[in-house]
Structures are given as structure tokens and as C-alpha cells.
TORKOLGU-544815 format. One record per residue (C-alpha): chain; x, y, z. Coordinates in pm, 1 decimal. Last residue first. Layout:
DRENVEX:ch:u:v:w
DRENVEX:A:X:Y:Z
...
% end
This chain:
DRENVEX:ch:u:v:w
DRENVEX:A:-241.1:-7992.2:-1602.2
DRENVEX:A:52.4:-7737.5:-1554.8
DRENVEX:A:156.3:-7637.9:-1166.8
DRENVEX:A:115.2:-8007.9:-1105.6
DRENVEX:A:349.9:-8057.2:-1385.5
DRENVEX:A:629.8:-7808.5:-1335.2
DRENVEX:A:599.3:-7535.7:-1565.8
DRENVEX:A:787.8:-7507.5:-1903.8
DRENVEX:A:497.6:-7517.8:-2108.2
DRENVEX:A:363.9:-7201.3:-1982.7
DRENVEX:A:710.8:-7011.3:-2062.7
DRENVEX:A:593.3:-7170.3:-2471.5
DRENVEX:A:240.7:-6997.8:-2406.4
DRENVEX:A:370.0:-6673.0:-2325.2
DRENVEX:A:627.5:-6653.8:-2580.9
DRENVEX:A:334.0:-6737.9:-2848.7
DRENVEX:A:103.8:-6512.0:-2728.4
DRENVEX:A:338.8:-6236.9:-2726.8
DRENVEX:A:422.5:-6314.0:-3079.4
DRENVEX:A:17.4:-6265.8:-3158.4
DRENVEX:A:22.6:-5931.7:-2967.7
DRENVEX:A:326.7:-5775.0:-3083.1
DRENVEX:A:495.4:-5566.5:-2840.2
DRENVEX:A:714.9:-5872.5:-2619.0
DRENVEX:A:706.7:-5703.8:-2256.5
DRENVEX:A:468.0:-5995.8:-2191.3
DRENVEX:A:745.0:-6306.5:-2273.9
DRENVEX:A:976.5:-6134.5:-2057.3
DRENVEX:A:787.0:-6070.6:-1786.4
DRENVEX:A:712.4:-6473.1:-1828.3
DRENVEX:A:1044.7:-6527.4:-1832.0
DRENVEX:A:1133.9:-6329.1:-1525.3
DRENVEX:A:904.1:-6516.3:-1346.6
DRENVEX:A:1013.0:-6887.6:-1377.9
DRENVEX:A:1152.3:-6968.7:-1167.2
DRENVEX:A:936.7:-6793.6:-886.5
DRENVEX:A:622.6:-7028.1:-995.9
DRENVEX:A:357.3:-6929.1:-1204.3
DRENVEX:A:152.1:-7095.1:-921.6
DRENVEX:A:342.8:-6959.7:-641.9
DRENVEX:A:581.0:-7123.8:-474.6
DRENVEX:A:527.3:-7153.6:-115.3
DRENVEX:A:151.3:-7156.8:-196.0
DRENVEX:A:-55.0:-6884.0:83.8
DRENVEX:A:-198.2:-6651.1:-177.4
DRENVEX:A:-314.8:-6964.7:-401.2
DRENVEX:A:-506.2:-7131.5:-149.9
DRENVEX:A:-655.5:-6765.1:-42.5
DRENVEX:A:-787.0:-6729.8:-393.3
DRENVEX:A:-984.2:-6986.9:-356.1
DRENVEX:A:-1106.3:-6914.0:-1.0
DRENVEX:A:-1226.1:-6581.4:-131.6
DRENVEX:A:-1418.9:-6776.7:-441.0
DRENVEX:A:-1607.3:-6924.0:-118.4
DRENVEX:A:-1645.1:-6695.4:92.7
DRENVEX:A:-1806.1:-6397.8:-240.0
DRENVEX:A:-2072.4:-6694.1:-225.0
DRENVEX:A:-2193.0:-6538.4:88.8
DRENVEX:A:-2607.0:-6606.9:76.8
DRENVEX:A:-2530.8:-6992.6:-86.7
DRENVEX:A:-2251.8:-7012.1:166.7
DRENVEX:A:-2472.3:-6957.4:474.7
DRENVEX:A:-2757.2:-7138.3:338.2
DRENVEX:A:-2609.8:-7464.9:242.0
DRENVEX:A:-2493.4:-7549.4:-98.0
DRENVEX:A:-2117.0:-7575.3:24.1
DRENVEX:A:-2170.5:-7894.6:232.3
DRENVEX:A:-1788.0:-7882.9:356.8
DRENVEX:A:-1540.2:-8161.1:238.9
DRENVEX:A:-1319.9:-8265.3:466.7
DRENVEX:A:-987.8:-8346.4:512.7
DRENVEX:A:-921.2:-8094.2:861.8
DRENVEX:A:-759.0:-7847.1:660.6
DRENVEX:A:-1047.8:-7862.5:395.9
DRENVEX:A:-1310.7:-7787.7:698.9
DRENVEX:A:-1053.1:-7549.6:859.0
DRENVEX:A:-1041.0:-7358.5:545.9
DRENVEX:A:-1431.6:-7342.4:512.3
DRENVEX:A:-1464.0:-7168.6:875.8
DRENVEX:A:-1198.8:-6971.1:815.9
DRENVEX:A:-1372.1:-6842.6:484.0
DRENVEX:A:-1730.5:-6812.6:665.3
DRENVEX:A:-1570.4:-6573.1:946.6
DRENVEX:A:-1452.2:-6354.0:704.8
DRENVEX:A:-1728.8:-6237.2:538.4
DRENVEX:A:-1677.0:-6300.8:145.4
DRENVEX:A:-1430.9:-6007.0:-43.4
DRENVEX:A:-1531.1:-5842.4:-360.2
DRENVEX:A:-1323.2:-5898.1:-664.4
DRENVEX:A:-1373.1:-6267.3:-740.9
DRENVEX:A:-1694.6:-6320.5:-808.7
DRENVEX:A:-1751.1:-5916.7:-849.3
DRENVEX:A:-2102.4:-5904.9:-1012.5
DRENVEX:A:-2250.1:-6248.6:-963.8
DRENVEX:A:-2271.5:-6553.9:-1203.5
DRENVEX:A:-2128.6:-6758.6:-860.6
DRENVEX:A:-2431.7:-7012.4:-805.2
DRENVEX:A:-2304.1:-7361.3:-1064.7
DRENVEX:A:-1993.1:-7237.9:-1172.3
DRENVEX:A:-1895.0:-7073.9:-787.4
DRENVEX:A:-1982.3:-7430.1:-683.8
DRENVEX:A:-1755.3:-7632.5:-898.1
DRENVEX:A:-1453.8:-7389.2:-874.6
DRENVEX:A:-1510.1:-7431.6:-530.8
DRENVEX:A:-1497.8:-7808.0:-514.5
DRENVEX:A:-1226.8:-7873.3:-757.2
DRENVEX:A:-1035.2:-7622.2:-609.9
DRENVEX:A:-991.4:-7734.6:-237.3
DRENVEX:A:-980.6:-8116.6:-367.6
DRENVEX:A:-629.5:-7995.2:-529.5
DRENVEX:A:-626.7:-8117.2:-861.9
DRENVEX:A:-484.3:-8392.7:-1008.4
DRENVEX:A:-510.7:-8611.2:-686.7
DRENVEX:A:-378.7:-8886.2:-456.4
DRENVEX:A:-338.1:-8698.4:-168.9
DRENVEX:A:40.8:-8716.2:-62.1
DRENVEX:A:114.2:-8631.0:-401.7
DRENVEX:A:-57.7:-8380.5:-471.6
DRENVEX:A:21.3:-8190.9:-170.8
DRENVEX:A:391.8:-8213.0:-215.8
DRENVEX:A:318.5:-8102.4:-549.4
DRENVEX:A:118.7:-7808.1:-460.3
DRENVEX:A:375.7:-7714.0:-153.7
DRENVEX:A:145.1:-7677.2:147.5
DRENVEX:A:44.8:-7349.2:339.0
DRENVEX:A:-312.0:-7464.8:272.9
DRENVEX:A:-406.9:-7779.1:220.9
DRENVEX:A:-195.3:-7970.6:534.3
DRENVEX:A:-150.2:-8330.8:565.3
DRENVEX:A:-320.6:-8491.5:889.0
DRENVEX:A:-98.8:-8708.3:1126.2
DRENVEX:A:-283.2:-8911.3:1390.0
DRENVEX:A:-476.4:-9111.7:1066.0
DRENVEX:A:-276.0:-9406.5:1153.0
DRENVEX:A:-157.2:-9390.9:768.6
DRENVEX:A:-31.8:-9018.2:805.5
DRENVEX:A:180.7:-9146.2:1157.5
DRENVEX:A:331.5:-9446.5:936.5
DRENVEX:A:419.3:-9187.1:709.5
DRENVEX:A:539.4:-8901.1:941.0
DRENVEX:A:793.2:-9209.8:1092.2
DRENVEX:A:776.8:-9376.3:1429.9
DRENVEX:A:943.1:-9188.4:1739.0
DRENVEX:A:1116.7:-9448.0:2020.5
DRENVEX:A:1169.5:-9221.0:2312.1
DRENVEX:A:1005.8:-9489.8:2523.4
DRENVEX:A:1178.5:-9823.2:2393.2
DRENVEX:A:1491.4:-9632.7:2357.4
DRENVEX:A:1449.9:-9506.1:2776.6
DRENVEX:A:1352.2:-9903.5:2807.9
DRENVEX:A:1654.5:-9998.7:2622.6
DRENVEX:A:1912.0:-9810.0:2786.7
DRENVEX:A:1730.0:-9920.7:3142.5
DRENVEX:A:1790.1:-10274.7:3080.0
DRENVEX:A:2139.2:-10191.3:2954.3
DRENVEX:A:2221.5:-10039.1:3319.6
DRENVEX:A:2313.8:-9706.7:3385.7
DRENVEX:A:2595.1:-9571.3:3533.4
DRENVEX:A:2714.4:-9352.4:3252.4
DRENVEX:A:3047.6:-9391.4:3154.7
DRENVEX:A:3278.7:-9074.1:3158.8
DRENVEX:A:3403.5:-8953.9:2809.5
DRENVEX:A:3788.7:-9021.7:2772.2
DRENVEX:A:3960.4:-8702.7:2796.2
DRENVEX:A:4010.2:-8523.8:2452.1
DRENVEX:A:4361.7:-8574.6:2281.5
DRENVEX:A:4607.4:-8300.5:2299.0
DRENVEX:A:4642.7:-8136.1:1922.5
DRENVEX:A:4965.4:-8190.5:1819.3
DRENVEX:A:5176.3:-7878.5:1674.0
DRENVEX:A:5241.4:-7937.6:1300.7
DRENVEX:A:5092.8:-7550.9:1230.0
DRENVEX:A:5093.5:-7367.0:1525.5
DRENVEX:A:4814.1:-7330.5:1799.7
DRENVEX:A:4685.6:-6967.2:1896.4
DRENVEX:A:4417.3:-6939.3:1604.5
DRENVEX:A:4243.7:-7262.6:1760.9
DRENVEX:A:4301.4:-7594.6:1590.3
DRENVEX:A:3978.7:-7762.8:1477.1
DRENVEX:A:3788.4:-8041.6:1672.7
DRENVEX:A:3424.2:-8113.2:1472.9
DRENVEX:A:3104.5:-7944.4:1536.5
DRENVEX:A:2835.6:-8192.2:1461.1
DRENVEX:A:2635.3:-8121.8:1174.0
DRENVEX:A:2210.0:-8080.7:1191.4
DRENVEX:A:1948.7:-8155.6:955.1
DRENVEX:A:1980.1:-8504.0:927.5
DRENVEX:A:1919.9:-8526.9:1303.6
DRENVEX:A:1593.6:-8474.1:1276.5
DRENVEX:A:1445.2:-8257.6:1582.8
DRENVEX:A:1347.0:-8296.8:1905.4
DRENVEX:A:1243.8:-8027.1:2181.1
DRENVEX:A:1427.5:-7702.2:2402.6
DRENVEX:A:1384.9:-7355.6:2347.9
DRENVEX:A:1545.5:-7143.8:2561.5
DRENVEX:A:1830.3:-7021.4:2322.3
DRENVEX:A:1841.4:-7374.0:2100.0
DRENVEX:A:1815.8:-7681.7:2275.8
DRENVEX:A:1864.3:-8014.0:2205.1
DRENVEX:A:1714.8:-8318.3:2132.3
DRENVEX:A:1790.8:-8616.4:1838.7
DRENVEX:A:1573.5:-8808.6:1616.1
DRENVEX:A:1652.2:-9054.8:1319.3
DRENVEX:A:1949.6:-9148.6:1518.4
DRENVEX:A:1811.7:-9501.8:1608.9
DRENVEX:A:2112.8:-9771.8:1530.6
DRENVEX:A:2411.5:-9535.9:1667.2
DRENVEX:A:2208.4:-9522.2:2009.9
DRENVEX:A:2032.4:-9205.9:2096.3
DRENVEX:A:2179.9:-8861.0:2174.1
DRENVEX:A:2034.0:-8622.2:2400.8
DRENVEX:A:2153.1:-8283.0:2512.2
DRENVEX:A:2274.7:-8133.0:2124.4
DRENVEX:A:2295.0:-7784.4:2146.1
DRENVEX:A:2244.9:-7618.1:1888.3
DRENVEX:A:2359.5:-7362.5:1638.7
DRENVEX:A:2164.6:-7182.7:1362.8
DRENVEX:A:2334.3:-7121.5:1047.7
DRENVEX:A:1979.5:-7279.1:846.1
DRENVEX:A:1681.2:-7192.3:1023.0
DRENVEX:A:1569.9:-7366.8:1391.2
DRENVEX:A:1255.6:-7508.1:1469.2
DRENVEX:A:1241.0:-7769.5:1781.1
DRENVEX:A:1013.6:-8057.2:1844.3
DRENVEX:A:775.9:-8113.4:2147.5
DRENVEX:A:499.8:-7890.3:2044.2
DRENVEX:A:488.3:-8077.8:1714.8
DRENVEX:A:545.4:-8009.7:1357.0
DRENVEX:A:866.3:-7812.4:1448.1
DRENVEX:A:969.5:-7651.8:1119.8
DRENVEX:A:1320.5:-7740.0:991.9
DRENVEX:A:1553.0:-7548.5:810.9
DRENVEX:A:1910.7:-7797.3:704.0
DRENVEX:A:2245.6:-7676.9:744.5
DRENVEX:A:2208.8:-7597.0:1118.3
DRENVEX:A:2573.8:-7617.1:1362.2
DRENVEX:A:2623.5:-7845.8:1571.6
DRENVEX:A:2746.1:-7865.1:1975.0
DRENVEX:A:2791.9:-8187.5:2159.2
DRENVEX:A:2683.2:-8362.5:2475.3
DRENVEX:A:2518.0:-8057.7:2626.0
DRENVEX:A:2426.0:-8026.9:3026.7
DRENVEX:A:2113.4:-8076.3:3126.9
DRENVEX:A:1950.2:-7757.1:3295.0
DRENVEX:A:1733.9:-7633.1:2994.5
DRENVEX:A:1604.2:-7960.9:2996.0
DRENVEX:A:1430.4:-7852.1:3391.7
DRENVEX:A:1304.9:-7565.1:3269.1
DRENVEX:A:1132.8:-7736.8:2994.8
DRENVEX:A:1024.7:-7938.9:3186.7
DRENVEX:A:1046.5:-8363.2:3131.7
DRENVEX:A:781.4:-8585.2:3024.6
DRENVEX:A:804.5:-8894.3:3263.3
DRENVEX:A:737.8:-9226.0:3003.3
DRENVEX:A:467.7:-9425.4:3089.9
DRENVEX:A:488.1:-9786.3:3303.4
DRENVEX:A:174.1:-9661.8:3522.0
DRENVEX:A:389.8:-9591.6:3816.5
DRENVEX:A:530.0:-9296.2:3631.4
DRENVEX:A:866.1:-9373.3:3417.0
DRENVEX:A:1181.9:-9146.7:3379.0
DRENVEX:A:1458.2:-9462.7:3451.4
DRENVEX:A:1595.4:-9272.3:3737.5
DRENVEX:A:1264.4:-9127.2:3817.1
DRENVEX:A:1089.6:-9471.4:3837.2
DRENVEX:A:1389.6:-9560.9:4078.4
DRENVEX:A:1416.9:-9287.4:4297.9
DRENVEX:A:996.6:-9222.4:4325.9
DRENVEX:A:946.6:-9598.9:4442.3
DRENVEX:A:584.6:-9556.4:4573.4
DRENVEX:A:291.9:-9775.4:4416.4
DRENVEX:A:30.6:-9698.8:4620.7
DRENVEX:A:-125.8:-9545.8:4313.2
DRENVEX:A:-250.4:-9869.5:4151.2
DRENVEX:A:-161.5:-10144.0:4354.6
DRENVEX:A:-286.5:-10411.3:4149.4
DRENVEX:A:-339.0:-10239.8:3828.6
DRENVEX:A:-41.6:-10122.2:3864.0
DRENVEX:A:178.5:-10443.4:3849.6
DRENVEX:A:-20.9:-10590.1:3587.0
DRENVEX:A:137.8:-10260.4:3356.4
DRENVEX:A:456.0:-10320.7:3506.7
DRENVEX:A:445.7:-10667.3:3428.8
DRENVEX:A:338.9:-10591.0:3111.8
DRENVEX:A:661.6:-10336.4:3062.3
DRENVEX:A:895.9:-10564.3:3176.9
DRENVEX:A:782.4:-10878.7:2943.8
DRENVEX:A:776.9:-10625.2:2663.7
DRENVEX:A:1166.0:-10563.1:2702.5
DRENVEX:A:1291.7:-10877.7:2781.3
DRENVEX:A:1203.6:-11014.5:2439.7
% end
């Protein structure tokens, strides 16, 4: 209750007074312009906080954002900013010189273990008690209030996060979208039927320029007028793009699993029994990999 009175009147507050509001010490203590918004801090100047605990990476993560942090799996961090125990969805750190967020699910805490010099049943001294920091609840839950991150999903119904089509696991892709078939596909596969009887569909390459320009379309969730003039005189773009999509899957169509069975299944001499192998590995995909 106390926390959105503060904010509107700091909001009323500068609208009044605008930029004559001058309290640097204070609105940098609690990181806040003199509009009420939260002070985004440099990265040179992160690199300088010191760490509140060290962990260790058992979980990759790809920053989605240029605020978050990628690290692989082995990796350690430093942790610099840990919120309350009720909002640890998110913590910071830094990594080298990288600094940013990043899920804290994907990180372990280092834990006290006896050095190599320290005998078995020897006590381990305790750690000194961590030193209080002076700052006040009111300003705990405004720097909450401000670091407060909502969730991919809520972000993907807001329309601020977009899903990606390429580069995207198929059945992650699926579903988030809703489909069968990727929208990608359907629409290309549809146009090359209709204008692709060509020699070399899908040998020859289309111009470049035309197949970025169609995966940023689909990237972007939409659907590109295919039967215009540039595509209709470069159809080779548009079976290109298609077999882009499936270059760029992090599991292939076929899928890694199973690969050896399906070399396998086509060493097999006879024709007919090969047929047969093949078609019982087929059954075995995933289904979005099988429809």
C-alpha cells in the first residue's frame, strides 16, 4: 500500500518541478532519477561491486536480453545481487567482464568445504556474522518494486516478447504457436506447389537478400505476400528459406536419437525389408517431428 502511494507522489512531484528537482544523494542511494525510474547502472561501474557469493553453472542459459548474462554449464559466477527469499526468480552477477541477470535455477551456490590443509574432526571456524546494510525497508521494497522482472509468458501475452521460427526447437515452437505445422512451411510449401514446377526447386540457391528478407518477415510473426513480383521472379528464395528452417533446428528433423537407427535400417540389402526398417525407425519419432 505504501509502495504505490510513494511512487505517485513522486510521479506528481515531477511534474511540478520537473528537472529542478535536485537531491542527487538520496535518489542515488535508492537508484531512482527524478522521474521515479529506476538508475540503470554501468557496466563498469557493476564490475566494481563486490560479490555476495560464488556458484558454480549446472544449467546453460542464453541471455534473451542485453541486460541478462549467458554462461554454459561449469561456468562460475559471481553472484553481486541477491533479492529477497520470496523473489529469487532472478539474480545478477558477473562472469569475466560481463555483468547482467540470469535465473537463478540455473546456478548452485558454493557451499563451505574443508580445505586440503584441515584434518578430519577438526572444527571448521564459523563465518563472521554478515554486516547489516543500512538501508531502510522502504527503500528494500522500492529497489524490489523496480528490479521486479515478470515472467516470458506474461511478456509473450503483452506482445513485448516475440517467439522465435528459426533457431527454435520444433516442438517448443509448436507449442507456443498453436499449430501442426510450422506457419513457415505451410506457406512455402504452398507457394512453391502452386509457381515452383522449375528445374532445380530445391537445388539452386534464391538471391540472398530475398531469403533474409522472408526470414525476418516469419521471425517477426508475419506472413509475407509471397505472390508478389520479387518472389514470383526468385522462387529458388523461397524453397531456400525452407530448407534454411530445417538447417538451423536444434534437433534435426530425423532427430539425433535416432540416427544410428535409421543408418541402420538403410544398410539393410533388400529393398522391400529396407522399407520396412525404415518405416518402423519413422514411427518412433517424436510427434511434431511425425504428423
Amino acid at each position: 500500500m505504501l509502495v504505490p502511494l510513494l511512487l505517485q507522489y513522486l510521479e506528481t512531484l515531477s511534474g511540478l518541478v520537473d528537472s529542478n528537482l535536485n537531491c542527487g544523494p538520496v535518489l542515488t542511494w535508492m537508484e531512482l532519477d527524478n522521474h521515479g525510474r529506476r538508475l540503470l547502472l554501468s557496466e563498469e561501474a557493476s564490475l566494481n561491486i563486490p560479490a555476495v557469493a560464488a556458484a558454480h553453472v549446472v544449467k546453460r542459459y542464453t541471455a534473451q536480453a542485453p541486460d541478462e548474462l549467458s554462461f554454459e554449464v561449469g561456468d562460475i559466477v559471481s553472484v553481486i545481487d541477491m533479492p529477497p527469499t520470496e523473489d529469487r526468480s532472478w539474480w545478477r552477477g558477473k562472469r569475466g567482464f560481463q555483468v547482467g541477470f540470469f535465473p537463478s535455477e540455473c546456478v548452485e551456490l558454493f557451499t563451505e568445504r574443508p580445505g586440503p590443509g584441515l584434518k578430519a574432526g577438526k572444527s571448521i571456524p564459523p563465518a563472521p556474522p554478515a554486516v547489516p546494510r543500512p538501508r531502510g525497508k522502504l527503500a528494500g521494497l522500492l529497489r524490489t518494486f523496480m528490479r521486479s522482472r515478470p515472467s516470458r509468458q506474461r511478456l509473450r501475452q503483452r506482445g513485448i516478447l516475440r517467439q522465435r521460427v528459426f533457431g527454435c526447437d520444433l516442438g517448443e515452437h509448436l507449442s507456443n504457436s498453436g499449430q501442426d505445422v510450422p506457419q513457415v512451411l505451410r506457406c512455402c510449401s504452398e507457394f512453391i506447389e502452386a509457381h515452383g514446377v522449375v528445374d532445380g526447386i530445391y537445388r539452386l540457391s534464391g538471391v540472398s537478400s530475398n531469403i533474409q528478407r522472408l526470414r525476418h518477415e516469419f521471425d517477426s510473426e508475419r506472413i509475407p505476400e509471397l505472390s508478389g513480383p520479387a518472389f514470383l521472379q526468385d522462387i529458388h528464395s523461397v524453397s531456400s528459406l525452407c530448407k534454411l528452417y530445417f538447417r538451423e533446428l536444434p534437433n534435426p528433423l530425423l532427430t539425433y536419437q535416432l540416427y544410428g537407427k535409421f543408418s541402420e535400417a538403410m544398410s539393410v540389402p533388400g529393398e522391400e525389408e529396407r522399407l520396412v526398417r525404415v518405416h518402423d525407425v519413422i514411427q518412433q519419432l517424436p510427434p511434431p517431428h511425425y504428423r
